[in-house]
N, C-alpha and C positions, 0 to 999 in steps of 0.2 A: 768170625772165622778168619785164620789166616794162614793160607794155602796160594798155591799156585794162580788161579784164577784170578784170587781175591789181590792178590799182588802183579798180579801182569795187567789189571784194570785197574787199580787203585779205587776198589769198592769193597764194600761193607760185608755181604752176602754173593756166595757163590751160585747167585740167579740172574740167567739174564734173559731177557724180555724178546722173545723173535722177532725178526721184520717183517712181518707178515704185509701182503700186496692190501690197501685199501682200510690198511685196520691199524697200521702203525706208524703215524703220525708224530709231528712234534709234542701232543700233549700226553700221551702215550709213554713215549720215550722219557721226555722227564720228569714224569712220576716215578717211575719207575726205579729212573737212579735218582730220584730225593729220597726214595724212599728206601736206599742202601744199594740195591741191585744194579744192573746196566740195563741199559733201556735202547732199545735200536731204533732208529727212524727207517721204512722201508719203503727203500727207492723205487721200488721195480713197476708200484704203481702212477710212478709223478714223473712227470715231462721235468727239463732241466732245471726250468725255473722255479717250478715249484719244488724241488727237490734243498734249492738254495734260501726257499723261502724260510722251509720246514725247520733246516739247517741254523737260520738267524735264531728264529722263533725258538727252538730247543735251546739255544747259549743264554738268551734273552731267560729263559725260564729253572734252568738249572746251573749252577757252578759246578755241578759233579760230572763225574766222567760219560760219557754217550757215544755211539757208533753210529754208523749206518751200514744197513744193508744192501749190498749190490749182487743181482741176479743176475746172470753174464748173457740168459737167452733172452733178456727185453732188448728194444731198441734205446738206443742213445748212452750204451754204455760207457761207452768214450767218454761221452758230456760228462756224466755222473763222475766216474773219477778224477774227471779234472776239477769240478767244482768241490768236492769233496778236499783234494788238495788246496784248491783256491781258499775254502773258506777255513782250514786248519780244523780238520777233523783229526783224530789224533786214532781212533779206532773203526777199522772196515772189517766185515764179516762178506765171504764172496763167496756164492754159490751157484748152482748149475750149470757149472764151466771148468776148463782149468785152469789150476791152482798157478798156472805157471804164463797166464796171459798178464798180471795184472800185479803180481806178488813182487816182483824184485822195483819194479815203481815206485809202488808203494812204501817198499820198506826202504828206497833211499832215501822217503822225504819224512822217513823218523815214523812211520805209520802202522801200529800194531797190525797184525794180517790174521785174522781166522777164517779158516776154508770152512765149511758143510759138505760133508764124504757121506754116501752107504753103503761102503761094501771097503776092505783091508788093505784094498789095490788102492782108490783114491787115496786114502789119508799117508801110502808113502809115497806116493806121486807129491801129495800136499808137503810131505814133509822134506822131499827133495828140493819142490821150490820154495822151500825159504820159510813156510809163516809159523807163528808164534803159538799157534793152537789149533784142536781142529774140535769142530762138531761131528759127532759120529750122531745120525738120524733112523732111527728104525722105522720098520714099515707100519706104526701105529699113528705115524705124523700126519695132520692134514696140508694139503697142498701137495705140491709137487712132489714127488717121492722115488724111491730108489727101483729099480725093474727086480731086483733082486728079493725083494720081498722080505727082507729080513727083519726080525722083532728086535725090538730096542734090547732086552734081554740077553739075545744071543751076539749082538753087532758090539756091543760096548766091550765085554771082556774078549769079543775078535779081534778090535781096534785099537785094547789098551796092550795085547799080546805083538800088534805090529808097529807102535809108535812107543813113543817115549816122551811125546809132548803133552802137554798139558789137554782133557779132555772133556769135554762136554756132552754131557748124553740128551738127547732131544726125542720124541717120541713117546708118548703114553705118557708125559710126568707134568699132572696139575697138585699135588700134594706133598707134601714134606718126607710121605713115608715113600713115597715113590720117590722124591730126590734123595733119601739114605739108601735106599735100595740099589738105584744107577750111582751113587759113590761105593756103595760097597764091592761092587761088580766093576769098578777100577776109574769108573770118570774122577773127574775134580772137581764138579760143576755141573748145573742142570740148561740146559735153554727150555722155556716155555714158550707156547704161543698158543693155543684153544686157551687156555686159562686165561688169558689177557687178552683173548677176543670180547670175552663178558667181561669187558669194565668198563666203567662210567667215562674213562676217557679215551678207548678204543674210538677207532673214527669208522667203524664198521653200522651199517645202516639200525635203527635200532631193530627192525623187522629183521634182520639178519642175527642179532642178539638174542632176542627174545626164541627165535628157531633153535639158536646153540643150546637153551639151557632147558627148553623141551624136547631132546633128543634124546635118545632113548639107545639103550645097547643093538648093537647092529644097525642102527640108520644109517650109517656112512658105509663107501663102497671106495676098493682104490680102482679105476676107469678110464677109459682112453688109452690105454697101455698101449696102443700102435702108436701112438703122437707122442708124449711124456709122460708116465705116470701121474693121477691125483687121482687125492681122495678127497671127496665131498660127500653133501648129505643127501639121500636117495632123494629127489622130486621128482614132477615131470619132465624135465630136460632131462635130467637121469635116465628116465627111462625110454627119451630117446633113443639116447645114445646106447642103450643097452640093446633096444629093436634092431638098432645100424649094427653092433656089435654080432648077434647073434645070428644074420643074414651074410659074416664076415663081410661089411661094407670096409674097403679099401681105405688108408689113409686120408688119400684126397678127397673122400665122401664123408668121414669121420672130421675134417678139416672144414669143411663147407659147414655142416651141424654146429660146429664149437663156433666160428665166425668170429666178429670182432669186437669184444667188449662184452664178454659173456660174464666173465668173473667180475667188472664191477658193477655189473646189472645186476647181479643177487647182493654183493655182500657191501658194495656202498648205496646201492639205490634201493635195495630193498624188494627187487621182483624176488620171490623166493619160489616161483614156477617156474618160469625162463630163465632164471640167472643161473649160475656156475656157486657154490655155495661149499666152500670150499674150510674144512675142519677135521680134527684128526677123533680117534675115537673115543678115546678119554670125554667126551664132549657128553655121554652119555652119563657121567658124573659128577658134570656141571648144572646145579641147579639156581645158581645166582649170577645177581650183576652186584657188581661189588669196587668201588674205589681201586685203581691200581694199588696203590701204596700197601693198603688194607690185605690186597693178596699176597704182597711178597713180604711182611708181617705174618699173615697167617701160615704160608709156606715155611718158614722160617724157624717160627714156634714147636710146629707140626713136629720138624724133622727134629729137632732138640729135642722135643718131649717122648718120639716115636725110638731116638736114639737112647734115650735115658732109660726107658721102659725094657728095652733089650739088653741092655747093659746091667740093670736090676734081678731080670728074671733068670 
């Protein structure tokens, strides 16, 4: 294909790989773009160093194009961009912050900018500061998510009514006919990330994999909405937090509960009781673990054959 995406990354398919906390790695990301798409490395779960590790190991492993993801509410975001800079990353995707701390940096050291927006007011705030594309995310994504609650469905042709930039629909799309679906409703391009939690080179614990593709419709819940929106899959800690919720226990008590190192005690260590277990809902129509490469081949296929068949009929 060759579209806006496909030409503002110089990649093959207009799929790219999310940065998901603890599950997107350098081996991750460059499958991903070997395998035509864009592949993110995400930062939000790596101290600096590791970040710059991930950073070699990805160039080391791929010649095609790669990004990283930068989350604005971890610590050491600073480090992150500079190293990021330091080591000639060439595309950033920045999320849960604004567009406009990190954007005009960026883009004087020659460095494509994509924001993650939910809701019409972000993406012209995003578009005022400067970046090159935005991800519009519906409230079907796992992880951190928008208060607004909006469905991928209805936020894409919101988002494609108030920008003009090139767009990415994120939320509910593991399949080909979902990414013709969010192109027909105005994106350019899909971002995945539950799809590419189940793969062979996701760095997410396997006990944390094996839970994603026995998940069932409605296991996940979006929760914590006093602190930041997520969605994860209902467990015991879940249901914590649902107890503290339903007693209206205060932020600072809902804060003490979540504590520190919650999210990669389920999805990199594999506690899937106590941990933070964090996936969107599509996840209930994930029944495989499968080769990255393999998924954005079948994603691919999907949408050509799902495109042809409508175009026939």
């Amino acid at each position: 294909m060759n579209n806006r995406i496909t030409k503002l990354f110089n990649i093959e398919y207009p799929i790219i790989q999310a940065g998901m906390i603890w599950c997107a790695g350098w081996e991750l990301a460059s499958a991903v773009s070997n395998a035509g798409g864009l592949g993110l490395i995400g930062s939000g779960s790596m101290y600096p160093d590791v970040l710059r590790t991930h950073i070699r190991k990805c160039k080391a492993a791929t010649n095609k194009p790669f990004g990283v993801n930068v989350p604005m509410i971890y610590p050491d975001i600073d480090k992150h961009i500079q190293i990021v800079i330091d080591e000639g990353v060439k595309i950033v995707f920045t999320s849960a912050g604004n567009p406009k701390t990190f954007t005009p940096l960026l883009k004087e050291k020659g460095i494509t900018v994509v924001h993650v927006v939910a809701n019409a007011k972000f993406a012209m705030k995003s578009k005022e500061a400067g970046v090159d594309a935005i991800v519009a995310e519906g409230f079907e994504a796992g992880g951190h998510n928008g208060r607004e609650e909006t469905t991928t469905m209805c936020l894409i042709p919101i988002v494609r009514a108030a920008v003009d930039l090139p767009l990415l629909a994120a939320g509910g799309i593991a399949t080909g006919g979902a990414m013709l679906a969010a192109m027909a409703l105005g994106a350019d391009g899909v971002q995945i990330g539950s799809r590419f939690v189940a793969s062979n080179e996701s760095s997410g614990h396997q006990n944390f994999k094996d839970r994603v593709i026995n998940t069932g419709e409605g296991d996940t819940i979006l929760s914590l909405k006093k602190l930041m929106p997520v969605r994860l899959i209902k467990n015991a800690f879940y249901k914590q937090v649902e107890e503290a919720e339903s007693r209206c226990a205060s932020a600072d008590e809902l804060k003490e509960l979540l504590g520190r190192g919650r999210a990669k005690k389920g999805m990199f260590e594999g506690n899937l009781d106590e941990g933070e277990l964090e996936i969107g809902q599509i996840s209930g129509l994930i029944k495989e673990i499968k080769p990255a490469g393999n998924i954005v081949k079948e994603i691919w296929e999907e949408y050509l054959e799902v495109k042809k068949r409508l175009l026939t009929d």
